[in-house]
Steps between C-alpha positions, in 0.01 A plus 500: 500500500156630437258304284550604149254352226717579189834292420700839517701637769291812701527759292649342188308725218195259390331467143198360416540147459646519880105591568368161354654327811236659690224304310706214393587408883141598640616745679193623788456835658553452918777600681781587250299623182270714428321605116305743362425542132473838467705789715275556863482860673810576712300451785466096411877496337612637837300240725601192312877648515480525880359183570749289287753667678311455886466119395764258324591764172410434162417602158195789423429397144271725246409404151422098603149410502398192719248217502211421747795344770685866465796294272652671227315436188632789219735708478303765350708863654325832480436787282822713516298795464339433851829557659795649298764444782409201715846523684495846592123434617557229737865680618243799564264351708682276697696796642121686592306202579729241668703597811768433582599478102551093440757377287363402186599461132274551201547410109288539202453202211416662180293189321495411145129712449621816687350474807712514804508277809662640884668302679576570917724317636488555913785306703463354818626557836472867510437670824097477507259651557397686212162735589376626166351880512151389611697399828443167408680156534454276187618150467399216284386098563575228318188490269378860431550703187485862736647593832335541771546766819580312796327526823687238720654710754777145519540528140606825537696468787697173253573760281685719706658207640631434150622824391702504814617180452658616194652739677643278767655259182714829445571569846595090526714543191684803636714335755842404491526167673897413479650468807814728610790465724587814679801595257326515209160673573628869471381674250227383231220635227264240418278554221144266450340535158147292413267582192175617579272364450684136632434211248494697139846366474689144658824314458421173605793338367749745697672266700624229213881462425471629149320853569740551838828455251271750249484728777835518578633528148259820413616619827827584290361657225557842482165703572413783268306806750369830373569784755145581418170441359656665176671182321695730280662638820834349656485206643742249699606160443638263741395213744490316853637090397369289752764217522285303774113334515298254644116442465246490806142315493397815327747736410862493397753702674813702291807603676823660465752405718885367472604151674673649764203679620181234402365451834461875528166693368614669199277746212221241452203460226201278600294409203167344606261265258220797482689804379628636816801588597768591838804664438738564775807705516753573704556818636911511465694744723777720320749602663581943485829493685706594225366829418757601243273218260198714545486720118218698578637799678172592674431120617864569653423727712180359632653201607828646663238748719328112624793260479791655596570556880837686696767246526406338145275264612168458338138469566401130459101452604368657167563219200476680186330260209527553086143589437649544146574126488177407643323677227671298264453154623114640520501577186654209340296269690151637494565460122638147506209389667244666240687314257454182663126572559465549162249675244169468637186793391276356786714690795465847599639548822849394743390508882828560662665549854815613597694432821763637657704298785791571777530787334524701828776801443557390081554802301423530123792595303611613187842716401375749263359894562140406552542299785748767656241760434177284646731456855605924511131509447322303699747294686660173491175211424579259830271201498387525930297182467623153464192394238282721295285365275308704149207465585442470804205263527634129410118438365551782194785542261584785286321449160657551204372454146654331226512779274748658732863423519556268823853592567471868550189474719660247710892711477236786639335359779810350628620840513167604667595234780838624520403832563616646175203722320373451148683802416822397594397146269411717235774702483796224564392186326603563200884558598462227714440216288682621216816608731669117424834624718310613812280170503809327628529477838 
């Protein structure tokens, strides 16, 4: 975790006796703090912001005057009539001054005499650098009050080095490492999730008896999902239970499985002691022989014109797949793991990754109109490749802020890597999820 002066979690709301600790504990400008007593140009706000974030993080402070050794003496805040809206300030020039735009979370203290005090909070391990609009690179040393620009050509080069690093922790992440035998490797979606940036939140205790028997006893609790954003909408209700778990050196590892089958890879949560997590599921093949148990009459007909050959034998290299299920378990998932992360105001943004494997001739299915409609349209959506991963690039995930709903964007892009278009996602998930009879296999 990034240094954090106060004795509240990031982004915890603070009040002004939470600013004493600055003076009580001595705390000095350098690396990881920075003060100014009254509000600076946008020009300074946006240098000191960029070179928290191109060193170690930290906390921009205004409204805390300091002594001769640039420690925090009062806690004196500013006029409020020399900035009405601090927030909106800051959010403004960070976005025109800073690029790329860091992650960063501000909060104003209103003190007892009315004055105001800002408070930046920049995480760490974001992917530096940060050139401010001057086309300068600031960063700060251990015992100065202001950044400085840096001239080191290796200093620079460090800093590249470390915002790709933090891209290569993602890409590291983003593997599955289980081993398979050749029966059971047909047919998988693997999902990698990681807040960004890593470190706001951890779970270092993951891996003890007592949470692993917590996490399998939420796991059957039913889980409450609005269709959408709209919480007065419809929503669904329902679960995965994982009846099987074991902890690793950092992560612990959910299953479900049956005894006859344990030695087999089965749908699989990995929960890991800094917020990430791997789901993997199964990609089960259903079986359209019997085409009388087909109700949608159009879905009928599209499958007799593929499956059925002269002499009543059918075609057997396309395996068809319930995308309807699939959405589901994605949905009921994504959500049990933001329930296990937890409340937290100091995260912004899910990095994720999704891969798709021996998938080579898998065919998305789902018996009602829309489906039938999407294949007399465009054709039947055969995966040709063996492994497709969204996106492409095993340094970058997908980004997806908090503020959004997880499930759908993730239902989406798995439908993206399927080769089913956002249209098709818009217009059938709905009667999908909600269709309870058709989700059984």
């Amino acid at each position: 975790m990034s240094y954090n002066p106060f004795d509240k979690a990031v982004g915890e709301p603070l009040q002004p006796e939470d600013l004493q600790t600055l003076i009580t504990r001595q705390v000095a400008e350098g690396y990881y703090v920075e003060y100014k007593g009254e509000m600076p140009n946008s020009t300074k706000i946006g240098r000191s912001l960029a070179s928290l974030a191109n060193t170690y993080g930290g906390w921009y402070i205004v409204g805390i005057k300091t002594d001769e050794h640039n420690v925090a003496a009062v806690v004196s805040g500013f006029d409020p009539a020399s900035c009405h809206d601090p927030i909106s300030v800051v959010r403004d020039l960070v976005k025109h001054h800073i690029d790329p735009v860091p992650v960063f979370f501000p909060q104003v203290i209103t003190l007892d005499t009315g004055n105001l005090v800002l408070v930046v909070h920049i995480p760490d391990k974001q992917e530096t650098p940060f050139i401010t609009r001057d086309g300068r690179l600031y960063r700060r040393t251990h015992d100065s009050s202001d950044p400085i620009p840096e001239s080191s050509r290796y200093a620079v080069d460090q800093l590249v080095e470390r915002g790709k690093e933090v891209s290569k922790q993602f890409a590291r992440f983003s593997k599955d490492d289980r081993t398979f035998s050749n029966a059971e490797e047909d047919g998988w979606l693997k999902i990698y999730i990681s807040p960004y940036p890593l470190g706001l939140t951890d779970h270092p205790d993951v891996r003890s008896k007592s949470v692993i028997e917590g996490l399998l006893k939420a796991s059957e609790k039913a889980i409450q999902i609005p269709l959408f954003s709209n919480p007065e909408a419809t929503t669904i209700s329902g679960n995965i239970a994982f009846n099987a778990a074991h902890p690793t050196p950092s992560s612990v590892v959910l299953r479900l499985t049956n005894i006859q089958n344990e030695a087999f890879h089965s749908l699989t949560m990995e929960l890991d002691s800094l917020g990430r997590a791997k789901i993997f599921i199964p990609l089960s093949q259903i079986e359209l022989q019997d085409f009388s148990k087909i109700r949608s009459p159009i879905v009928r007909q599209q499958i007799l014109d593929r499956l059925e050959i002269k002499g009543g034998r059918h075609h057997t290299s396309l395996k068809f797949f319930n995308v309807g299920t699939i959405w589901l378990t994605i949905a009921f998932l994504a959500n049990y793991y933001l329930e296990w992360l937890g409340e937290t105001t100091s995260l912004t943004d899910f990095q994720v990754a999704l891969e798709l494997n021996g998938v080579w001739r898998h065919v998305p299915f789902y018996d009602f109109d829309s489906w039938g409609e999407h294949v007399q349209q465009l054709g039947l959506p055969v995966l040709m490749r063996d492994y497709v991963r969204f996106p492409k690039d095993e340094e970058k995930g997908l980004f997806i802020g908090t503020e959004d709903t997880l499930w759908l964007h993730l239902c989406l892009n798995f439908g993206l890597a399927c080769g089913l278009p956002p249209e098709f996602f818009a217009n059938s998930i709905g009667t999908v999820i909600t269709d309870a009879a058709g989700l059984k296999d």
